[in-house]
TORVO-889775 format. One line per field, with one value per residue: residue in one letter; x negated, y, z negated of N, C-alpha, C, O in turn. Coordinates in steps of 0.05 Angstrom, whole numbers, always signed. Layout:
N
residuo = a, ...
nu = X, ...
nv = Y, ...
nw = Z, ...
cau = X, ...
cav = Y, ...
caw = Z, ...
cu = X, ...
cv = Y, ...
cw = Z, ...
ou = X, ...
ov = Y, ...
ow = Z, ...
end
This chain:
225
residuo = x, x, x, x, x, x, x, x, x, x, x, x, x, x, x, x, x, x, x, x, x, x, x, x, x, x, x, x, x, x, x, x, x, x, x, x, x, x, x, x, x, x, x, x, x, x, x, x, x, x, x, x, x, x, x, x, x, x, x, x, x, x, x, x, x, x, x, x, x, x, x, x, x, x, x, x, x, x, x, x, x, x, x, x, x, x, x, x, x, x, x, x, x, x, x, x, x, x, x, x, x, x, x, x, x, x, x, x, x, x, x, x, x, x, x, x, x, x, x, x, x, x, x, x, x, x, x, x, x, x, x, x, x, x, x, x, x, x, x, x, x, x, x, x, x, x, x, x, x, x, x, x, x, x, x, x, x, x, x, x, x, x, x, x, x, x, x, x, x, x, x, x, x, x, x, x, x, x, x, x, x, x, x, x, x, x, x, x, x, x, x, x, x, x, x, x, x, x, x, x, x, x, x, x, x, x, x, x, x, x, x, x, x, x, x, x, x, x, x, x, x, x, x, x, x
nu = +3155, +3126, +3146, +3108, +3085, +3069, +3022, +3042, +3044, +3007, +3045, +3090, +3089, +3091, +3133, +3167, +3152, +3176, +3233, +3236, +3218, +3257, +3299, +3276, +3231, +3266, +3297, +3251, +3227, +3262, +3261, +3216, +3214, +3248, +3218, +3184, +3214, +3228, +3178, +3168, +3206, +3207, +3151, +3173, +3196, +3162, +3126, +3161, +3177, +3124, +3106, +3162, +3147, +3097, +3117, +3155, +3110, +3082, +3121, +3129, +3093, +3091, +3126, +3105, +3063, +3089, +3095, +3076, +3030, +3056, +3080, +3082, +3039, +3061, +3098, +3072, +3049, +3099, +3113, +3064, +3069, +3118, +3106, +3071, +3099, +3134, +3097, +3081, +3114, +3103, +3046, +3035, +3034, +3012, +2955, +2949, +2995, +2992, +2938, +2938, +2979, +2951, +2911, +2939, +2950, +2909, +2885, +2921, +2919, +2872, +2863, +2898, +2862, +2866, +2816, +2811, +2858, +2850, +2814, +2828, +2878, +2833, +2799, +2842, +2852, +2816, +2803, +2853, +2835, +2794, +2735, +2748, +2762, +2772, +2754, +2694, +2709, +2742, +2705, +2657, +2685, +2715, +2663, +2653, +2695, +2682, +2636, +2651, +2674, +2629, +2602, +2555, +2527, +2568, +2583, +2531, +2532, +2578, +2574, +2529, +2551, +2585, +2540, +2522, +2548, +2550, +2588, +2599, +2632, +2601, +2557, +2499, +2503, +2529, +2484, +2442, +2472, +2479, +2422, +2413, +2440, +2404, +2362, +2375, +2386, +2336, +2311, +2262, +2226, +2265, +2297, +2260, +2241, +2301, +2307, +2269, +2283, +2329, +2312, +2282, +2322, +2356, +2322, +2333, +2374, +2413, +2423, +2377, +2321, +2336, +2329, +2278, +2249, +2268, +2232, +2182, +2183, +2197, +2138, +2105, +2120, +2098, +2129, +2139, +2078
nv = +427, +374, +344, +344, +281, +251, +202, +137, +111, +47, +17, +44, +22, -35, -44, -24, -73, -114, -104, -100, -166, -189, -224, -278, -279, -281, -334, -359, -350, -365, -422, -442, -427, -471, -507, -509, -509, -567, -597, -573, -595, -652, -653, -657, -700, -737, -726, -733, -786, -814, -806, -831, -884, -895, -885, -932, -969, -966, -974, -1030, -1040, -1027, -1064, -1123, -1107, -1094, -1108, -1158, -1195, -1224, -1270, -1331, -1376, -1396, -1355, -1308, -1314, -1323, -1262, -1248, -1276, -1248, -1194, -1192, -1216, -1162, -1115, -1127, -1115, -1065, -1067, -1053, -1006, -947, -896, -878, -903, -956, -975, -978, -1009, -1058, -1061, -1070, -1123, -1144, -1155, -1185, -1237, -1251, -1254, -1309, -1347, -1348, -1335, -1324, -1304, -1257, -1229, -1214, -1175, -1144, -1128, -1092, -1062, -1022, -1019, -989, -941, -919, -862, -853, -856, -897, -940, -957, -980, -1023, -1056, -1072, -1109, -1140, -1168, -1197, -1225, -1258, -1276, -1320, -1342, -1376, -1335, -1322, -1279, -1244, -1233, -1200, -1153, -1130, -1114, -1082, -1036, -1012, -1003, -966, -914, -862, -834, -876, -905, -949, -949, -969, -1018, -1049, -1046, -1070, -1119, -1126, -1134, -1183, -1222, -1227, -1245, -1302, -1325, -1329, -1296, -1257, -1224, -1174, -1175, -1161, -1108, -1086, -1084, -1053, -995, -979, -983, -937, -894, -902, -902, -906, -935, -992, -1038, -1030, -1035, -1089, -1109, -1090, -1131, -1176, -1169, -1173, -1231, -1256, -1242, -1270, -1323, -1335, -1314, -1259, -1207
nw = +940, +905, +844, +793, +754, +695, +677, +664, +602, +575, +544, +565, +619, +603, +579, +628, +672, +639, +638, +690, +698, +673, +686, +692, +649, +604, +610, +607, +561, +524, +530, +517, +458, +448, +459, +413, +360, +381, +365, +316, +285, +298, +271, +218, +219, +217, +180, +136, +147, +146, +96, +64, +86, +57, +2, +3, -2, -44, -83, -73, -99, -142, -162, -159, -206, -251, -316, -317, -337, -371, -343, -318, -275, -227, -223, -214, -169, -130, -137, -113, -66, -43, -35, -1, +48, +44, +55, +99, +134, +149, +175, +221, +236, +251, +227, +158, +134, +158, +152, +84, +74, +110, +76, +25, +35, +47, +9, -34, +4, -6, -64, -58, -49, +20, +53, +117, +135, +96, +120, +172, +158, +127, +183, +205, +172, +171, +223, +231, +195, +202, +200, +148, +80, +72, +108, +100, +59, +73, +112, +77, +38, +75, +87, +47, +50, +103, +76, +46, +83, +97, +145, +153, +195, +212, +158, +150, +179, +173, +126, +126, +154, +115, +84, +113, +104, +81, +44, +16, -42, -62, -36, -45, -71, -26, +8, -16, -23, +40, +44, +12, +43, +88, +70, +51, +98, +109, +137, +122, +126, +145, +109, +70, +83, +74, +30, +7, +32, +5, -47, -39, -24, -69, -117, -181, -187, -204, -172, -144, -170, -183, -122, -120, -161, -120, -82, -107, -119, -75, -58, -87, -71, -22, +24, +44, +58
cau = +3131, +3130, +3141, +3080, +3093, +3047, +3016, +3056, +3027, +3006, +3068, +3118, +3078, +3099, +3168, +3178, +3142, +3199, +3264, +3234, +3222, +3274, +3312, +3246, +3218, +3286, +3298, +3218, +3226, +3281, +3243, +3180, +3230, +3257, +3187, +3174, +3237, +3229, +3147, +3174, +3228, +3194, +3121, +3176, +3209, +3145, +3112, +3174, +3173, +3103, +3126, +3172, +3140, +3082, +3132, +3157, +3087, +3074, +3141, +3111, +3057, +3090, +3150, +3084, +3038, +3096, +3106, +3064, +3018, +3066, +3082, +3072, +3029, +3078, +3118, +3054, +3044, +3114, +3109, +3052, +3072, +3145, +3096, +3058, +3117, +3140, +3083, +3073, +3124, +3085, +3011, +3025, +3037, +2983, +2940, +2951, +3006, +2980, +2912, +2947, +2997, +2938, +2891, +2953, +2955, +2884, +2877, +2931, +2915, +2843, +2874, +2905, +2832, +2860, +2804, +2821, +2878, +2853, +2794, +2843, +2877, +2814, +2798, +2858, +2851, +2781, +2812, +2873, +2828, +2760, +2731, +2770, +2747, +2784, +2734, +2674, +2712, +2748, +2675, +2653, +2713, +2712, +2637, +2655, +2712, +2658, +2608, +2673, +2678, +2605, +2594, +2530, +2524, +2588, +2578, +2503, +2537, +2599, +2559, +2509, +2576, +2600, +2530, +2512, +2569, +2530, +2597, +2620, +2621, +2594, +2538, +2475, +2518, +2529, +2451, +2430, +2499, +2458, +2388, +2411, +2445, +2387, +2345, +2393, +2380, +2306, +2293, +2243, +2220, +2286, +2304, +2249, +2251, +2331, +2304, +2258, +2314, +2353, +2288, +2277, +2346, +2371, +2302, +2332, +2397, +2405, +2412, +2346, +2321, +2345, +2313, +2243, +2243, +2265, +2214, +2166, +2191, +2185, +2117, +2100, +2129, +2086, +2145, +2122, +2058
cav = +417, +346, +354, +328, +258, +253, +175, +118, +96, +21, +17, +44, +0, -56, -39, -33, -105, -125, -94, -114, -190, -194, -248, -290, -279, -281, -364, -376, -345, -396, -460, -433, -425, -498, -535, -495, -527, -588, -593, -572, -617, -672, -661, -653, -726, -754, -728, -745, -822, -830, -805, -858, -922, -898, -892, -969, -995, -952, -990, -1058, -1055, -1034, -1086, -1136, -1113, -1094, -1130, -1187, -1202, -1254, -1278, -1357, -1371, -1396, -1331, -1287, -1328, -1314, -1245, -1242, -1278, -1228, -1166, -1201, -1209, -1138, -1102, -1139, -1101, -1038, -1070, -1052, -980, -929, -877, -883, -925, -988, -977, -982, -1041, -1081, -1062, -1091, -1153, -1166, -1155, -1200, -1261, -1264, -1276, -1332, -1360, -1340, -1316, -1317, -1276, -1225, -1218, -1200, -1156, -1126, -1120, -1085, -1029, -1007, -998, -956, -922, -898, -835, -845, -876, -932, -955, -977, -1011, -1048, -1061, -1075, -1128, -1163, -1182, -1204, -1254, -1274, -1294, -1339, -1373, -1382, -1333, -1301, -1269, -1225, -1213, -1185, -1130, -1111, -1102, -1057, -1022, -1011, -984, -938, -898, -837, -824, -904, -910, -978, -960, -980, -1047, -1056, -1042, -1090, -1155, -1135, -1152, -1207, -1243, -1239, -1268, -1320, -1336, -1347, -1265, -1244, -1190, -1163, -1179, -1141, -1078, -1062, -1071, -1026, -980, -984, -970, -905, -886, -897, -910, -907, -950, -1019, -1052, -1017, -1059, -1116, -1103, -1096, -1162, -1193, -1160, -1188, -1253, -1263, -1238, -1294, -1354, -1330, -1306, -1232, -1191
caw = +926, +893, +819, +787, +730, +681, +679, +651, +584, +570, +528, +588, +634, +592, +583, +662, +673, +618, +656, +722, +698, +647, +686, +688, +625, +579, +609, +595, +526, +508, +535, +499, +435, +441, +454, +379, +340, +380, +356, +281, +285, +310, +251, +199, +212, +215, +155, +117, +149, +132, +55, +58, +79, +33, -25, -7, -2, -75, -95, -66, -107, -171, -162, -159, -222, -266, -335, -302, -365, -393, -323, -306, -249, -204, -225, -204, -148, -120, -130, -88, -36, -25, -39, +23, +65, +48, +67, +123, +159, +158, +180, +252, +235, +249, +206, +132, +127, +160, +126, +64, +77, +112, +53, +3, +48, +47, -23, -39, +14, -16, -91, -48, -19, +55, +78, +146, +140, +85, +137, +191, +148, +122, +196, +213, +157, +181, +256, +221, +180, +212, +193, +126, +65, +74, +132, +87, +36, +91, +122, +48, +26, +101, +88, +28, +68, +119, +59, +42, +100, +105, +167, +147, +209, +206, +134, +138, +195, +157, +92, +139, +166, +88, +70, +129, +101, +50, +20, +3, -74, -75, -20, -60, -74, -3, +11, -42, -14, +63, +56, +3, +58, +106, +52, +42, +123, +115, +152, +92, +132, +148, +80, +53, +96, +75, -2, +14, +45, -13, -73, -27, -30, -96, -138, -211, -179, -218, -149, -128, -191, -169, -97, -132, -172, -104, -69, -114, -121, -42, -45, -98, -58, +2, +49, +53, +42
cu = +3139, +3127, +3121, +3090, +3068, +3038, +3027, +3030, +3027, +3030, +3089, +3107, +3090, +3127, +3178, +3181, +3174, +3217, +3261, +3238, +3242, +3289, +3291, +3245, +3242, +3281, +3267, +3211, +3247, +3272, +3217, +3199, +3242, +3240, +3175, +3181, +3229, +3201, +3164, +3187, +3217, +3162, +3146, +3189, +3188, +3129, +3139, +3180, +3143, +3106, +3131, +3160, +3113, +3091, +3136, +3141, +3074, +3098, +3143, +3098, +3067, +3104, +3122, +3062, +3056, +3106, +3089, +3046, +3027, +3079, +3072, +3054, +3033, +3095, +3104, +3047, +3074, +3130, +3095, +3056, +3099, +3124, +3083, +3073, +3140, +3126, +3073, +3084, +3112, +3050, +3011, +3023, +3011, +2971, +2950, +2965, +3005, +2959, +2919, +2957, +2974, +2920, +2905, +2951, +2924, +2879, +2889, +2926, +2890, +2851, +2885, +2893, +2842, +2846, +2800, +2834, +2868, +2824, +2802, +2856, +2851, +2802, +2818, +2859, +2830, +2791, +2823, +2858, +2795, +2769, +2752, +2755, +2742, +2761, +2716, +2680, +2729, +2722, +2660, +2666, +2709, +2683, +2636, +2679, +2691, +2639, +2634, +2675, +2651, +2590, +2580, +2522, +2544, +2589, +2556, +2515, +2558, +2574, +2540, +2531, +2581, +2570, +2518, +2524, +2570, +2557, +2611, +2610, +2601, +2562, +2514, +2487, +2515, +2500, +2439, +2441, +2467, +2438, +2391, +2418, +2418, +2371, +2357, +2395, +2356, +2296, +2288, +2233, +2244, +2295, +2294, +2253, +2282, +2333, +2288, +2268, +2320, +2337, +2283, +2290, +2356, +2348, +2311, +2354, +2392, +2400, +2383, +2326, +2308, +2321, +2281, +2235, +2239, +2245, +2191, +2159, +2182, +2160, +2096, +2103, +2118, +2092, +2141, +2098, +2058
cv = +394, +357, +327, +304, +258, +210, +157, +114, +72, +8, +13, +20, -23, -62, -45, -55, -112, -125, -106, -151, -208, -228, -275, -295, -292, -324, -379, -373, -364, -423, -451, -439, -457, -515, -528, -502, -550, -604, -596, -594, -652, -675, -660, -684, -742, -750, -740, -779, -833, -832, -823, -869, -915, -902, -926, -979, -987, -961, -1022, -1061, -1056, -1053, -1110, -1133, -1103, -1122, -1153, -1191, -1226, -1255, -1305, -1349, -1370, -1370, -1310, -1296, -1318, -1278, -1232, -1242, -1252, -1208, -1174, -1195, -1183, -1117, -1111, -1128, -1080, -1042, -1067, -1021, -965, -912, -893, -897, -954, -983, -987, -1012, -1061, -1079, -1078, -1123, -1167, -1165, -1184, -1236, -1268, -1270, -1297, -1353, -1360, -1327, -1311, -1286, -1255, -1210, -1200, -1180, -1135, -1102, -1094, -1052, -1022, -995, -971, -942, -909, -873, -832, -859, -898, -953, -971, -991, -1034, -1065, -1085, -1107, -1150, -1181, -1198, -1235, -1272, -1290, -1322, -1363, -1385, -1373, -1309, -1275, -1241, -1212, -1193, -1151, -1113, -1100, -1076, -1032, -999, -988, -955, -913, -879, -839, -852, -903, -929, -975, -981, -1017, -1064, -1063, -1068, -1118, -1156, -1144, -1177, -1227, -1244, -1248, -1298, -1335, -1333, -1305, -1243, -1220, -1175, -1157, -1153, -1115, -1072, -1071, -1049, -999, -971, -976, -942, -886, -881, -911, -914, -924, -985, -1034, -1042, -1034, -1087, -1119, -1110, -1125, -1178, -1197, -1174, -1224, -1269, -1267, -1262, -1310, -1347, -1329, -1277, -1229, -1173
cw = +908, +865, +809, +755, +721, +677, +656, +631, +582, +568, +549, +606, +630, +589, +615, +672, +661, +638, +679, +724, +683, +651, +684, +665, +591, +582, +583, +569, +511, +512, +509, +465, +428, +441, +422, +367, +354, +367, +327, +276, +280, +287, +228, +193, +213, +201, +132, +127, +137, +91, +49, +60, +52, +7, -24, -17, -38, -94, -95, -91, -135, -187, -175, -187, -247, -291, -327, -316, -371, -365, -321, -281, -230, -202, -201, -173, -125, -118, -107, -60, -27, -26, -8, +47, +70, +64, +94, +150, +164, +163, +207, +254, +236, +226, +182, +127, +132, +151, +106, +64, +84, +98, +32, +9, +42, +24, -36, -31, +9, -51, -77, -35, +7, +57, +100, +157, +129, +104, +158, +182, +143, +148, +202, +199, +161, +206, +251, +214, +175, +212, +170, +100, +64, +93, +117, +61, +55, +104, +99, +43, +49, +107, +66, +39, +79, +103, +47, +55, +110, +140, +162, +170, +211, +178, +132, +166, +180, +131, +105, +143, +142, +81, +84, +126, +87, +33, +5, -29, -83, -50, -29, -57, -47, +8, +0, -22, +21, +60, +31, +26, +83, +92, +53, +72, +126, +128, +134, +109, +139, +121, +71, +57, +88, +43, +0, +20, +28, -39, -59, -29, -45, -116, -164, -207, -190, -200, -142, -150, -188, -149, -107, -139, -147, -83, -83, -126, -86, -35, -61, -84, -30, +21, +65, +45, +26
ou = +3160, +3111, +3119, +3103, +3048, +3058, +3021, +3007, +3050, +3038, +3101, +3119, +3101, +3140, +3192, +3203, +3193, +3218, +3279, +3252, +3244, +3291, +3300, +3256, +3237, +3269, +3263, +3194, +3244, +3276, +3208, +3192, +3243, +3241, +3158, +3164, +3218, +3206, +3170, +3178, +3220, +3150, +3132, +3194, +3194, +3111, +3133, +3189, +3139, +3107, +3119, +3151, +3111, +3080, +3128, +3145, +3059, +3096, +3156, +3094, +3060, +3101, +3120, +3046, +3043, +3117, +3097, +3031, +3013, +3093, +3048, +3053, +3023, +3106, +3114, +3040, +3068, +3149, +3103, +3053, +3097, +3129, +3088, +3067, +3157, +3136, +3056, +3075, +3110, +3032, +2991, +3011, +2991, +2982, +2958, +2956, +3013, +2961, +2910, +2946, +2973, +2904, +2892, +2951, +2917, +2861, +2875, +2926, +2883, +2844, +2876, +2902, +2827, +2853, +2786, +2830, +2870, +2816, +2791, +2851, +2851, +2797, +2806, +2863, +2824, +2789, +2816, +2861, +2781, +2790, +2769, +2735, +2724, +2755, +2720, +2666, +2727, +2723, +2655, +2651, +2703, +2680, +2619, +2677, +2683, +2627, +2624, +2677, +2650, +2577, +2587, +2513, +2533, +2594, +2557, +2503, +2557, +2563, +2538, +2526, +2582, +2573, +2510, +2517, +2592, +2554, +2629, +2587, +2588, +2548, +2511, +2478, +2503, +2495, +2427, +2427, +2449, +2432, +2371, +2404, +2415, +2360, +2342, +2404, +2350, +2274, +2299, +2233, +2235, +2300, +2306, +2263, +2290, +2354, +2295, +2257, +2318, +2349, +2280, +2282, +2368, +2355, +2295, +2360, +2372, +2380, +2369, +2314, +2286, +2299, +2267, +2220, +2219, +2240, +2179, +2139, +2166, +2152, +2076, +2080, +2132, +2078, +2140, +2090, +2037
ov = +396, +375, +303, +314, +262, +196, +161, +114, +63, -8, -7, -2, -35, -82, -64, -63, -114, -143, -120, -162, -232, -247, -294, -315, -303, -338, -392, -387, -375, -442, -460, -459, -465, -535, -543, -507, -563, -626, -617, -611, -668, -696, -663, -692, -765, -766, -755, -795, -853, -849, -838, -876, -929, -916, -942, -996, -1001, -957, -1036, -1083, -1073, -1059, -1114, -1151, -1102, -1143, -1172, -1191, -1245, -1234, -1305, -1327, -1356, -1364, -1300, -1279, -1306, -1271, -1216, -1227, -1239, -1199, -1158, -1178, -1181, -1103, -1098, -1129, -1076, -1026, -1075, -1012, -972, -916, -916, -912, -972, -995, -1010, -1032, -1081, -1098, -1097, -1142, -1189, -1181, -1201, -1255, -1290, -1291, -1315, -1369, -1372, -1303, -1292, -1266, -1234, -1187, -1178, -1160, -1112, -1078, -1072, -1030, -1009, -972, -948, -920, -898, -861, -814, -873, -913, -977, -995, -1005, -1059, -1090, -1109, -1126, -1173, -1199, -1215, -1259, -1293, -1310, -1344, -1387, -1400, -1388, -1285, -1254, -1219, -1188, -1173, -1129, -1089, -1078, -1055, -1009, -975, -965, -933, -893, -875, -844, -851, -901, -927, -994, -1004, -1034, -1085, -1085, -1084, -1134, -1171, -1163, -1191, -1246, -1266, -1267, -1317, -1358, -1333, -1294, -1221, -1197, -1152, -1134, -1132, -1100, -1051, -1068, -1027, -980, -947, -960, -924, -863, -860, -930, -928, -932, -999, -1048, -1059, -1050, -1099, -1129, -1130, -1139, -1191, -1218, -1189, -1235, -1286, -1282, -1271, -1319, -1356, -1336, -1273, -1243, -1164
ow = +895, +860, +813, +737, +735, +676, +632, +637, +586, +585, +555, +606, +649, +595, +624, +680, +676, +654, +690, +741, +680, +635, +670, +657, +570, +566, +563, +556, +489, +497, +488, +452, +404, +427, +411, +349, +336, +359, +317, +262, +261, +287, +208, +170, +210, +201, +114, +111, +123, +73, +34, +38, +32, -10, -40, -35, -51, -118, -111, -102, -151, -210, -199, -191, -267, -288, -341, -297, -377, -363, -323, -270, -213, -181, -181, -157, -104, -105, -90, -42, -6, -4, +10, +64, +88, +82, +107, +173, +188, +156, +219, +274, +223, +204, +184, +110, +117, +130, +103, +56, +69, +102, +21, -6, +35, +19, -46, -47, +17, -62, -91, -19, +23, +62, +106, +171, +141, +101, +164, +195, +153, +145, +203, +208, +141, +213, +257, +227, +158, +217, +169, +105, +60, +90, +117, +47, +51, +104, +103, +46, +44, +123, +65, +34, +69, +110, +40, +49, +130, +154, +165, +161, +210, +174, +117, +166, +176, +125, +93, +134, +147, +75, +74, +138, +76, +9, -12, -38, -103, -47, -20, -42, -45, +17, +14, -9, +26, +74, +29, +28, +94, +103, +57, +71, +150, +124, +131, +100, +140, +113, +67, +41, +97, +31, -8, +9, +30, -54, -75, -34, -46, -130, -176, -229, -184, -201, -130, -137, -189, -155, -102, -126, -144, -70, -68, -136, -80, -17, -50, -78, -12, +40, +89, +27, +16
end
């Protein structure tokens, strides 16, 4: 008569599996184990490189605004420019560190009236740095280039860019710069409608203010109703 076994538990089940696949399973447990250090390995040299270049570009800046009070102009002037061609090496860099660097650059090459360049810069830190803060003050600042070089057209979109943005500091501001520049190109109803926008939005807001007077200023000189 067969002697009767009582039924493997989960547990032994699992054990057996083990012993049976051991030679299997041991290799695939050491690959699995090295894609884990190489992963760690690999986020821990690249949070400590971004560290760095952000420390340079945070040593850029202070090389550049230290003691500089009693500075000549040519002095401050040749500060700028090496702080320029420092940071310049890190404006191709992605996420936060080229944001940064091509935010110093464009900051810098507009104290220098390039507005060309600090436009392209400006550009450049909005790419890096969508979905970040950085976006609508690059948006913001680059409409502020464009009204420079007299290209109303690009400024009245960035400035829209800058205010569509609920959490930008300066939105209202932005709100207010947009429908000044379509005033400022003759499109009083465009105009008016994004003061209107902007008194709805932030009613006790000094731009919103503003907005009003202009609103009623327009409606004097018989451009709106």
């Amino acid at each position: 008569m067969a002697e009767l076994k009582e039924p493997e538990t989960a547990s032994e089940k699992l054990a057996a599996f083990i012993e049976r696949s051991k030679k299997v399973l041991i290799p695939l447990l050491i690959v699995l184990i090295c894609i884990l250090i190489g992963y760690i390995i690999t986020s821990v040299v690249l949070t400590n490189g971004k560290a760095k270049d952000l420390q340079t570009l945070d040593e850029i800046t202070y090389t550049l605004t230290s003691k500089s009070s009693s500075l000549e102009d040519s002095e401050v002037e040749l500060r700028r420019q090496n702080a320029i061609e420092q940071a310049a090496a890190y404006t191709m860099k992605g996420g936060i560190v080229g944001a940064r660097a091509n935010m110093l650059c464009a900051d810098l090459t507009f104290q220098q009236k390039k507005y060309e360049e600090s436009a392209e810069y400006w550009k450049n830190a909005a790419d890096k740095g969508k979905k970040t803060y950085i976006a609508p003050i690059a948006y913001y600042n680059l409409a502020v280039c464009y009204e420079e070089l007299n290209r109303s057209d690009d400024a009245a979109v960035n400035y829209k860019l800058a205010a569509d943005n609920k959490d930008f500091v300066l939105c209202s501001h932005a709100m207010f710069s947009y429908a000044r520049v379509l005033d400022s190109q003759s499109k009083y109803e465009e105009a008016s409608e994004a003061y209107k926008q902007l008194i709805d939005k932030f009613p006790e807001n000094e731009w919103a203010y503003l907005a009003k007077s202009r609103i009623i200023a327009l409606q004097n000189a018989g451009k709106i109703e």
